[in-house]
N, C-alpha and C positions, 0 to 999 in steps of 0.2 A: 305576207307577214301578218301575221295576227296572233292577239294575247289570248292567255287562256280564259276558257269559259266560266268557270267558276272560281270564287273569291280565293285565295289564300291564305290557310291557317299557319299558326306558328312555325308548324315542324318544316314551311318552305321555306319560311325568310332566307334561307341561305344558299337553296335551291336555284342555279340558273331558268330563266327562262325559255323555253324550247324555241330559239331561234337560229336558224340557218343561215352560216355565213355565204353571203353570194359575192361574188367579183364588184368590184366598182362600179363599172360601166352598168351595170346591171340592180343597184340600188336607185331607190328614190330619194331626189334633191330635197333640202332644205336649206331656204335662205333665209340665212340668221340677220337682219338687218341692226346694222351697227354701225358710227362712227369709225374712222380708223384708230385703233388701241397701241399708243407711243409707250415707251418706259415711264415720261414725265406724267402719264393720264390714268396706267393701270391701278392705283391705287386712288386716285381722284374722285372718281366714280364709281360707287359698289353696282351700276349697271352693264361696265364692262367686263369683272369679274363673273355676273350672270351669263351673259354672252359666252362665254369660256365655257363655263360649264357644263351649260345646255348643248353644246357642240359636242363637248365628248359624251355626256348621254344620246346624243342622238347616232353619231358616230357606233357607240355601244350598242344600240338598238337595229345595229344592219341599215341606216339609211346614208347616206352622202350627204354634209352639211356645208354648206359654204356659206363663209361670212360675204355678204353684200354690204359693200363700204362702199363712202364717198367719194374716195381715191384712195386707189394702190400705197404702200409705201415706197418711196422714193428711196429710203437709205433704211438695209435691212438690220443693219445694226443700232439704230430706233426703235425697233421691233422689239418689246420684251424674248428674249431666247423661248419661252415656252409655249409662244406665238409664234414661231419663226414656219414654224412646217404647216401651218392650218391652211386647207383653201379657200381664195377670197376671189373676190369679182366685181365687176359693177353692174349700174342697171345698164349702164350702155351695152355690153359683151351680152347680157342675159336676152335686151331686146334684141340686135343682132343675131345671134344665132340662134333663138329660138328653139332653146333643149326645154322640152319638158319639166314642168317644175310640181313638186306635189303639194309643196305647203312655202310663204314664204311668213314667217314672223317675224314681225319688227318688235325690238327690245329695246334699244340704244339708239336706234333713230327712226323719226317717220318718214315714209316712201310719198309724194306727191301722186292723188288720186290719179291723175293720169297715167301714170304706170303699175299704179294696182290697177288699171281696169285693162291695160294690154293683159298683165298677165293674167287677171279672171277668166280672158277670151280664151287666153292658150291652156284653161283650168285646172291653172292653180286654184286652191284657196288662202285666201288673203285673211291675217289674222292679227290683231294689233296684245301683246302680252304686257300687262301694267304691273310694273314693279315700284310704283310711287306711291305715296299719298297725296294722288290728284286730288282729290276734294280739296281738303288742305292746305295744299297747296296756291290754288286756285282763287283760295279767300284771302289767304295772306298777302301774296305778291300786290293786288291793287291797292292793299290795305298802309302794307310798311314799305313797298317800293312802287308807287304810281308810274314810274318812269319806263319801267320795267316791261316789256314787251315778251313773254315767254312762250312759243309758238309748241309748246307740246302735244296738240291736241289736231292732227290733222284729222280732218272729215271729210268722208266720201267711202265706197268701195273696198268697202272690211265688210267680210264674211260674218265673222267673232269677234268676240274679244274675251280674252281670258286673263285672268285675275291670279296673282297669290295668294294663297289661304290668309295672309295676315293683312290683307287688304278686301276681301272681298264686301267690306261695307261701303265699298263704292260703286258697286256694279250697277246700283238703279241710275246714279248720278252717269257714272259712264255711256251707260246705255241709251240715255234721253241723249247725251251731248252726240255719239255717236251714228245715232237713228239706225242700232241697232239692237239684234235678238240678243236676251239678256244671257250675262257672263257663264263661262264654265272654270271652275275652280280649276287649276294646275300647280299640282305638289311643287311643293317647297324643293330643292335642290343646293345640293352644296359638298363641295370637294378641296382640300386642303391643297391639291397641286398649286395655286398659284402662291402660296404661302411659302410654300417649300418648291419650288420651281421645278415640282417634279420628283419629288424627293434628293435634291442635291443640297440641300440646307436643312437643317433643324434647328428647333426652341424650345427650352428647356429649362423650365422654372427651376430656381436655387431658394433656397433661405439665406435669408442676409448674414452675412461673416460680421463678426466683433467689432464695431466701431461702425456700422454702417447702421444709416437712419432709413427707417422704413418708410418707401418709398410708396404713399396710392396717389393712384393715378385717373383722370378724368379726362376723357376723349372727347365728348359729344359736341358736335358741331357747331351748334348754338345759333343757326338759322333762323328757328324755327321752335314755336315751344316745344314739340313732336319729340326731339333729342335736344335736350337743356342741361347743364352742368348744374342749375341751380340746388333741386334733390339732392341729388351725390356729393355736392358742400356741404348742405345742411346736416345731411347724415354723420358724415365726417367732423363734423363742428359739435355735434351732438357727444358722437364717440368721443372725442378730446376734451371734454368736459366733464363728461366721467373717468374717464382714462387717461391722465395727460401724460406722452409719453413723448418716445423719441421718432416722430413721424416728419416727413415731408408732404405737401400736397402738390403735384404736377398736374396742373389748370391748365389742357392744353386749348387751343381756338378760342383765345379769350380776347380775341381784336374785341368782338360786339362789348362784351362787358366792359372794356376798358375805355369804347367807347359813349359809353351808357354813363350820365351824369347819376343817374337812379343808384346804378350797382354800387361805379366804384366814391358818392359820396354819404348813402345812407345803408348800405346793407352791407360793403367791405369792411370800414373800420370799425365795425359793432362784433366782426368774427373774433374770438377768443386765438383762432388760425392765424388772421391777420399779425393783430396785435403781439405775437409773439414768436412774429416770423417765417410761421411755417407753408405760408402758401407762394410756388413759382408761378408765376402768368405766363404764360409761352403762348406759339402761333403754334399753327400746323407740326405734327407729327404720322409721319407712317408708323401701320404697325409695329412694321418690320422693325425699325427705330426705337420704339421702347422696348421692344420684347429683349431689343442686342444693348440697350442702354442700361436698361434698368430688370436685370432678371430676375431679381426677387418684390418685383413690384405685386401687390396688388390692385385693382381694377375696378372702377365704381361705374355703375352704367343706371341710365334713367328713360324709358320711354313713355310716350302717349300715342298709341293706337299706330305704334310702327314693332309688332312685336319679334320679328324676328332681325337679328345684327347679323352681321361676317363676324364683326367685331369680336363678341362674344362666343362665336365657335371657335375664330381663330387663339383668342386668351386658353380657351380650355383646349383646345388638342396642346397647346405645348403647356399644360399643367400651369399656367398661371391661373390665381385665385379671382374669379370674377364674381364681382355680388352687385347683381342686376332683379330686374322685376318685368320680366319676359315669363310670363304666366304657361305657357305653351309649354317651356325649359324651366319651369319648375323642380324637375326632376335630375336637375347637373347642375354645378356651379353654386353657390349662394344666392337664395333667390328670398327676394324680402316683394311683402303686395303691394301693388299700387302705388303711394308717394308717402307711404307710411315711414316719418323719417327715425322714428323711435324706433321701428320694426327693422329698420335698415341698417342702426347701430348698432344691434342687438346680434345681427347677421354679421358686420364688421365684425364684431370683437372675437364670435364664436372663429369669424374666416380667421382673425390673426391669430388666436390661439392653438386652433385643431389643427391645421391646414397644415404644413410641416409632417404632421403623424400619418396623416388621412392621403397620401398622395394615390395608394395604389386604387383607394373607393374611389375616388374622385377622379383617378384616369379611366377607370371602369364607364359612370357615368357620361364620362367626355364621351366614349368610343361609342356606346350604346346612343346614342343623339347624332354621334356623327352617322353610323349606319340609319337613323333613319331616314336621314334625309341625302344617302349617300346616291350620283346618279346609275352606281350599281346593286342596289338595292332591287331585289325584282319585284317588291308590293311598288316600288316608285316607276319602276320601267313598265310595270304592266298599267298602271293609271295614266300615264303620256299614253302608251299606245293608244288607247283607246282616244283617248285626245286626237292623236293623230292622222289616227284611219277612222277618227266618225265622218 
């Protein structure tokens, strides 16, 4: 199996890659190293939606991919339905019989150097894929949770380590911690199946019907400054200042703020939002959950140096209106710079006025993003391969 020689210009993008399907038994393995992925976890963690992914492009690419988990599932109807057919294993079965393995990358969990260094012998190569912001990460946790003991970082008997384009400003820090050769970029990946279970669901922005109050909405986790709800307030508080209308704010993951003396007793009662009721504080929401709750919502999103979301592809394949500052994705959705909150009010009012009109440009945009970063895309399958068979 091998990708083509020379680069690909436009007129292929839509061109399969000349690859030969061969029988099962007769592809090469990949183990996708992951936790076991329950209905309660699929949406918990956007690292097990990666796992997903990367299986059906590898799958796509002629190789065998099996998930390596820490146990089987015990009851398959825990199993999200569009995980029910994937194959999976552990490292006990793979030590045991000893099938040949070509690559094993960990995404969703790390393997104990001991058993990356069997399989080195029986030559594999061993490769750890970082979809975090470890740096970041790293600083914070001793910082605002000393207690906190977060073992992400196993060292030993890694071949690689390969990065996402919207992470790789950590590859030197990786590399030191790793006492490894430095990182190789691995395209960005991304497929609507777990959204739509396969295409047996859809979501399908509405504008809001006579007497209903328009509904934005704010997601972000609030962990971590990286994804903060604070921006997407402020911009919003901005817009309603100039604008006072008939809006709701849906403050979802607002435990931290609420528990934050800072928030909720010098910076909540001073919002003009507050004061005149417009802001709900909520916990936890799934997508899935506001897209079916709230279908004519709009979507406020804010990052620092995490620039790509699920979040915000998942808002635009079903045409909801997202005004985010994902610089990459500039070009779909409403995209305001940086923490520019004038800039971002400015993006509001255009999203709530045009948006309604503009649905068929703005699903154009959506689908033109989705294929780029779709795992059948052949400029994205021919960039893994190479990953794969260097």
């Amino acid at each position: 199996m091998k990708s083509s020689e020379c680069e690909r210009g436009p007129a292929d993008s839509c061109r399969p890659l000349d690859l030969r399907i061969k029988p099962l038994k007769d592809r090469k393995i990949i183990l996708l190293a992951t936790a076991t992925i329950h209905n309660d976890s699929l949406f918990v963690n956007g690292l097990f939606q990666n796992v997903f992914i990367l299986y059906k492009l590898f799958d796509s690419l002629g190789y065998a991919p099996i998930l390596l988990v820490n146990e089987k599932p015990k009851d398959i109807s825990k199993v999200p339905p569009i995980l029910r057919s994937v194959r999976m294993t552990t490292a006990d079965e793979i030590i045991r019989t000893s099938i040949p393995i070509h690559l094993l990358l960990e995404i969703a969990m790390s393997i104990e150097p001991g058993v990356r260094n069997i399989l080195r012998k029986l030559g594999t190569k061993v490769v750890k894929l970082y979809l975090g912001n470890i740096l970041n990460i790293d600083i914070e946790t001793p910082i605002f949770y000393p207690r906190v003991h977060f073992s992400h970082h196993i060292v030993g008997e890694l071949d690689e380590f390969w990065f996402s384009p919207h992470y790789k400003q950590h590859y030197e820090y990786a590399g030191i911690l790793n006492h490894c050769k430095p990182a190789k970029i691995a395209p960005y990946v991304w497929d609507p199946s777990i959204l739509t279970l396969g295409g047996t669901r859809m979501y399908k922005w509405r504008p809001r019907l006579p007497g209903e109050s328009q509904m934005l909405v704010i997601l972000e986790p609030n962990i971590s400054f990286q994804k903060c709800s604070l921006v997407p307030l402020m911009i919003i508080e901005r817009y309603y200042k100039m604008c006072k209308g008939d809006i709701k704010v849906l403050l979802g993951n607002s435990e931290k703020f609420q528990g934050n003396p800072f928030f909720m007793k010098s910076i909540l009662p001073n919002l003009e939002l507050y004061k005149d009721k417009k802001i709900i504080l909520s916990g936890r929401h799934t997508i899935t959950s506001i897209l079916t709750e709230y279908p004519s919502a709009f979507a406020l999103a804010h990052h620092w140096n995490n620039e790509y979301n699920y979040m915000t592809l998942e808002y635009l394949l079903a045409g909801f209106p997202i005004i985010h500052n994902a610089s990459d994705w500039s070009d779909a959705g409403y995209f305001y710079s940086g923490s520019d909150i004038s800039e971002g009010a400015g993006v509001l009012k255009r999203a709530l006025e045009d948006h309604s009109s503009s649905l068929e440009r703005y699903q154009a945009q959506a689908s033109a993003l989705h294929w780029r970063h779709s795992p059948y895309n052949p400029a994205v399958q021919e960039a893994w391969l190479r990953l794969l068979e260097a």
